[in-house]
C-alpha positions in Angstrom: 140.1 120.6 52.3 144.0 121.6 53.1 145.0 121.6 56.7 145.4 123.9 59.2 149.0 125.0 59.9 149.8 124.1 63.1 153.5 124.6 63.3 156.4 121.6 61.9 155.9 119.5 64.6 151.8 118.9 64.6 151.8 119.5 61.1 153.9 116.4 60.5 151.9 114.4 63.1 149.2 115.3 60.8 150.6 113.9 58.1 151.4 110.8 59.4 148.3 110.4 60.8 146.8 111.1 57.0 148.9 108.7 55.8 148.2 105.9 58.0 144.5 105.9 57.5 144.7 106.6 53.8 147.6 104.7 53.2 147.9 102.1 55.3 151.0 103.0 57.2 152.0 102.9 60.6 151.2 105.8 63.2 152.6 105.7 66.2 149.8 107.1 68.6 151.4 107.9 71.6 153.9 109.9 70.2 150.7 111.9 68.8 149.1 112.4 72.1 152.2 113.3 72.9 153.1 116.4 70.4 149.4 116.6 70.7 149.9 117.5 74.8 152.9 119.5 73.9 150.4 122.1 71.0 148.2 122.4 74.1 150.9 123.4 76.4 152.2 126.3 74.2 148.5 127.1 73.0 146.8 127.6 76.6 143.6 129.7 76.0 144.1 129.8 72.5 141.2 128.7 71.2 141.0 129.5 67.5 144.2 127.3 67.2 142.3 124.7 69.1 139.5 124.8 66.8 142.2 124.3 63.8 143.7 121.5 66.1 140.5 119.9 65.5 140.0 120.9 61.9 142.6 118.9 60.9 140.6 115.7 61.8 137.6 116.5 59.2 139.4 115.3 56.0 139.5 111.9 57.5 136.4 111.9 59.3 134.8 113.3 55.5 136.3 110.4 54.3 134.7 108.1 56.7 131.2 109.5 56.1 131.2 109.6 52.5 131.7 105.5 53.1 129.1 105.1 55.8 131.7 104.5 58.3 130.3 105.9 61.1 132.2 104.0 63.5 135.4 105.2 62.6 134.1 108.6 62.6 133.2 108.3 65.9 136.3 106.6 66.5 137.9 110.0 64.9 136.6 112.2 67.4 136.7 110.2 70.7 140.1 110.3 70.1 140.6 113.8 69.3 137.9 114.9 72.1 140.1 112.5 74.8 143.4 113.9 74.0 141.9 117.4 75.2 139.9 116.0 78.4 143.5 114.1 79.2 145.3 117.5 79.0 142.7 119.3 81.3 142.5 116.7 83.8 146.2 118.0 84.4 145.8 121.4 83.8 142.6 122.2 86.9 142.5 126.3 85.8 143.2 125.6 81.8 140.3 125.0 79.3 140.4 123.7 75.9 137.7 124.5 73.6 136.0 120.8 72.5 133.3 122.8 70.6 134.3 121.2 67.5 134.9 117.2 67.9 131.4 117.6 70.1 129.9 118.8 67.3 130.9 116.8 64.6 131.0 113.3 67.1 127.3 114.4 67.5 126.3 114.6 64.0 127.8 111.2 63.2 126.1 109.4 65.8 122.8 111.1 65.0 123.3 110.4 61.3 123.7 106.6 62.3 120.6 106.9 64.2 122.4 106.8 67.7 120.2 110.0 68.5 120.6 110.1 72.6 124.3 110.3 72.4 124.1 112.0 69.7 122.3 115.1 71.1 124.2 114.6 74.3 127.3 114.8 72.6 125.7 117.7 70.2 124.6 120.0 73.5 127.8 119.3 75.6 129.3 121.1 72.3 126.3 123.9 72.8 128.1 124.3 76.4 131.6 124.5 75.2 130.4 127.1 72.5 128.7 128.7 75.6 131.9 128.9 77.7 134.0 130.0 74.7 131.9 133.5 74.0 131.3 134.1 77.3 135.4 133.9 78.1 135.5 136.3 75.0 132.7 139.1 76.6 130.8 138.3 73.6 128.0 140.5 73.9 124.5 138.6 75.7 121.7 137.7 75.6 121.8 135.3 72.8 125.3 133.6 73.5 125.1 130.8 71.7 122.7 131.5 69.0 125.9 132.0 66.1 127.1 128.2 66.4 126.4 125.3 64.3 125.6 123.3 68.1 122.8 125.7 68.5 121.8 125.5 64.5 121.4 122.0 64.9 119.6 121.9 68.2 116.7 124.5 67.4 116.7 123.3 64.0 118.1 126.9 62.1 117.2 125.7 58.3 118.9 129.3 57.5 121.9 129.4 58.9 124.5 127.8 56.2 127.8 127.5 57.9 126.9 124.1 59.4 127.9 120.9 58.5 124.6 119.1 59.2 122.2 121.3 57.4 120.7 118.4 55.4 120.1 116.4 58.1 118.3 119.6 59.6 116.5 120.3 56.4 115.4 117.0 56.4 113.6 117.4 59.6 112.6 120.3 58.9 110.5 119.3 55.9 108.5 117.0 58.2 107.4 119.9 60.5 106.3 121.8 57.3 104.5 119.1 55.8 102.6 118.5 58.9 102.1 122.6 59.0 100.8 122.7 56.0 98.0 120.1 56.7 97.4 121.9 60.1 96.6 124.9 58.0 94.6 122.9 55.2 92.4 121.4 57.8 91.1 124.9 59.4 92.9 124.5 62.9 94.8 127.6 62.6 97.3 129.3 60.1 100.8 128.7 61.9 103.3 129.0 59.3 107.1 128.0 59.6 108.2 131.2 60.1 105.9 131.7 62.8 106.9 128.8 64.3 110.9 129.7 63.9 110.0 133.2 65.3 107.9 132.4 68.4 108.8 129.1 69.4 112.0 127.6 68.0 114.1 131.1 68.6 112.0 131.8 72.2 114.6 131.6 74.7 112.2 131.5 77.1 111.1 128.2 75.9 114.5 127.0 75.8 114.2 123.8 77.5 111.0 122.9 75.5 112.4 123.9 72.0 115.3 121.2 72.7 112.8 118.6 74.1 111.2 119.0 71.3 113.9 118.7 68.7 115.3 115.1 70.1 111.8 114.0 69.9 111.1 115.1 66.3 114.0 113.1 65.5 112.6 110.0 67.3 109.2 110.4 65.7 111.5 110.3 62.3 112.7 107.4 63.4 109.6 105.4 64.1 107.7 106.6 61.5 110.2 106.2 58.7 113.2 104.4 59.7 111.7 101.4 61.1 109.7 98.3 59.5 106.0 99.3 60.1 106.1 95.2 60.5 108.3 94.9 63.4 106.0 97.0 65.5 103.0 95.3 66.0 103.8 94.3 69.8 103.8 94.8 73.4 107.3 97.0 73.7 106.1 98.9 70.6 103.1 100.3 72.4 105.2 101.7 75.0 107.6 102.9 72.9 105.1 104.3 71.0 103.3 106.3 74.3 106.4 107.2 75.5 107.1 109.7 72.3 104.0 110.7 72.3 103.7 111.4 75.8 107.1 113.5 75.3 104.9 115.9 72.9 102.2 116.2 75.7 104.8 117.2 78.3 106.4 119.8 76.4 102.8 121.1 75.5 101.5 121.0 79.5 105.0 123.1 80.1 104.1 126.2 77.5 100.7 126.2 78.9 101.6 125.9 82.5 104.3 129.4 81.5 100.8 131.1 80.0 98.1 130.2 83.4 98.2 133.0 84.9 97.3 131.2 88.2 100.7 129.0 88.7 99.5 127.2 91.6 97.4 125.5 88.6 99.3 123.0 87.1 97.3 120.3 85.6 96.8 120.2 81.8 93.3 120.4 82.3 93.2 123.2 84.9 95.3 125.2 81.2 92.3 124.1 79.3 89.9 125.7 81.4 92.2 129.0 82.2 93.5 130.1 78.8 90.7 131.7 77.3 93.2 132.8 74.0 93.0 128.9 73.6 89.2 129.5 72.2 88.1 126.0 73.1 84.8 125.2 74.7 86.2 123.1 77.7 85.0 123.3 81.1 85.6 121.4 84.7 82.5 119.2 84.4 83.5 118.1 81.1 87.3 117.7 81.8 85.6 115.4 84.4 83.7 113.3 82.3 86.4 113.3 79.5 88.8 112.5 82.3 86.3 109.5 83.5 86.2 108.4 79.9 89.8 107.6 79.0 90.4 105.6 83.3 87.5 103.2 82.3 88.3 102.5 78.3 91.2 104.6 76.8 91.3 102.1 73.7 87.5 103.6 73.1 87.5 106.7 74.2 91.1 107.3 71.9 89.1 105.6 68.7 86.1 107.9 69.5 88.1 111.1 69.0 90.5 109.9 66.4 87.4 109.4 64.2 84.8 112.4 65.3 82.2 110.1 67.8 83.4 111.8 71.3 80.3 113.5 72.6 80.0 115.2 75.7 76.4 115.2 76.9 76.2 119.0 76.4 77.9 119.4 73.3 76.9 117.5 70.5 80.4 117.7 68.3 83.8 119.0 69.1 85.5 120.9 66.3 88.9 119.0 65.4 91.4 121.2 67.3 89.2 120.4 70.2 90.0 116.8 69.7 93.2 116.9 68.9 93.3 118.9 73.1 91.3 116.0 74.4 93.6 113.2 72.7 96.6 115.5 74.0 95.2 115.0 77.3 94.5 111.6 77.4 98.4 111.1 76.5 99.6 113.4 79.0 97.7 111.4 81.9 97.9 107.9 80.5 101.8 108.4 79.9 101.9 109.8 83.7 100.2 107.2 85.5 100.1 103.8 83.8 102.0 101.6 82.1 100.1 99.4 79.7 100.2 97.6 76.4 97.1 99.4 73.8 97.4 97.9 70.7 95.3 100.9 69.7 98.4 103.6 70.0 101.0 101.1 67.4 97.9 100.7 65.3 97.5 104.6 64.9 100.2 106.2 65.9 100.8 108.6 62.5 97.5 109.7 63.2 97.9 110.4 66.8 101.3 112.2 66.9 99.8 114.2 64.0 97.3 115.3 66.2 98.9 115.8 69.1 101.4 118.0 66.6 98.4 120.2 66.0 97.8 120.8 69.4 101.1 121.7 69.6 101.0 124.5 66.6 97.8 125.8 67.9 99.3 126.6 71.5 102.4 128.4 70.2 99.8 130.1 67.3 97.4 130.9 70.3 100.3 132.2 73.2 102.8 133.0 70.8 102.0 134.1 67.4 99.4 136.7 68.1 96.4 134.9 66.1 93.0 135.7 66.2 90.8 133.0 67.3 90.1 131.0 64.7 87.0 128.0 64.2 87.5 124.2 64.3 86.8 122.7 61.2 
């Protein structure tokens, strides 16, 4: 990677800078903030030139990654990304485009499994990307859909000009996986496409889509990147509820856009609405299902994990069914109370798989145009 030609003076500031990390020799860096200042005095509003202002901090930050030294990389880009906040603090009606270290600052802390400032840091890029075409008249409604912030964030496997493709792809191939055993199992026939085109890409569902994402990455993160071992406790239960309970607000939201009664806004009141959902749930047995979970959650969870929930006028619920009632018993138990259930750490692949499903079935069902289609 060569760098970008910035003129004599920041190009030798550059250098040195190259030099001292690569090298070992001295950099003096105020007199880089200072030249640095100087590029963004003579540059105002120019932001391609800002973008190859902040190019020229890849190679090292490359370097840094290739080692697993994510510090420094973040180290890298704070500095970079507080050299241009310095020189807008003094200049009120001047912007610099920070696009670029946001982005890349992002990506390292995500890859080193810092994921909530990661994704802050990865969306306050989505915003400066936001400003940037919008300053430029680029044409709405889809502003921000060409950056690599906004590849990352709704997880674009397709789009190649960004840096953390792998890290998307990797993601990525959980969502398939668990598609394609959503589809094995006779729930519906969501494919990834599908869910790219009517959920992911829905700007309506904006909010939801990028809810959804962080949480993807923490479910990653539980189910992969941590000792199964260290879990079996009290603060892994709640930590455990709390991501799944994430899944079952994000669900309750799409419904609540699809009632067509919006003073309804329970998830059981969406049940009992959306007739495209093609379930077979109705107040009284809300009720009872409701009743069920406030006097023994732990048993009434088991029950529907493993096919033994009954209501009294239905002898068996197909599996999407109980994959809605589990959904539910989340979304109220992660509302109201705040309780150790050994049950949730002890099963939790099998309940954020199925609280997954309910999740493909309600963007297949309000989204995708499906037929209704019989539980298994």
């Amino acid at each position: 990677m060569q760098m970008e030609d910035l003129g004599i003076s920041m190009n030798t500031q550059f250098l040195k800078m190259h030099e001292s990390f690569f090298h070992g020799c001295g950099l003096d860096i105020d007199l880089f903030r200072k030249e640095a200042l100087r590029f963004f005095d003579t540059n105002i509003n120019n932001y391609g030139l800002h973008d190859s202002f902040f190019q020229n901090f890849t190679i090292i930050w490359q370097s840094f990654m290739i080692q697993g030294r994510y510090r420094d990389g973040e180290y890298i880009w704070n500095m970079a990304a507080d050299i241009a906040n310095e020189w807008e603090s003094k200049h009120q009606n001047g912007r610099i485009h920070k696009g670029t270290p946001y982005y890349f600052w992002g990506g390292t802390c995500i890859a080193s499994g810092d994921l909530e400032r990661g994704f802050l840091l990865v969306h306050q890029a989505l915003e400066e990307d936001r400003k940037t075409l919008e300053e430029n008249k680029q044409p709405p409604p889809n502003l921000d859909s060409r950056t690599p912030a906004y590849a990352f964030v709704t997880l674009d496997y397709e789009k190649q000009d960004q840096f953390f493709l792998p890290i998307v792809k990797e993601i990525v191939e959980i969502l398939e996986h668990k598609l394609i055993e959503y589809r094995e199992s006779n729930r519906g026939a969501l494919e990834l496409s599908d869910l790219k085109l009517n959920f992911l890409e829905n700007h309506d569902l904006r909010e939801e889509v990028f809810y959804c994402i962080f949480n993807i990455f923490r479910l990653r993160n539980l189910l992969g990147n941590i000792d199964q071992r260290l879990t079996q406790n009290a603060f892994s239960s709640l930590l455990h509820a709390n991501v799944i309970f994430a899944f079952c607000l994000i669900i309750d939201n799409i419904l609540k856009q699809n009632n067509p009664n919006q003073r309804k806004w329970k998830l059981r009141d969406h049940y009992i609405d959306l007739p495209i959902l093609s379930v077979n749930f109705d107040p009284d047995k809300m009720d009872a299902l409701n009743n069920d979970f406030k006097r023994d959650f732990s048993t009434t969870l088991c029950n529907l994990l493993n096919s033994h929930y009954r209501f009294q006028v239905q002898p068996t619920l197909t599996s999407i069914e109980e994959d809605l009632a589990i959904t539910y018993g989340f979304r109220n138990f992660g509302a109201h109370r705040m309780e150790v259930q050994p049950v949730i750490y002890n099963n939790f692949t099998e309940i954020a798989t199925r609280v997954l499903y309910t999740l493909f079935y309600s963007i297949e069902k309000l989204y995708a145009g499906s037929q209704p289609i019989s539980g298994a």
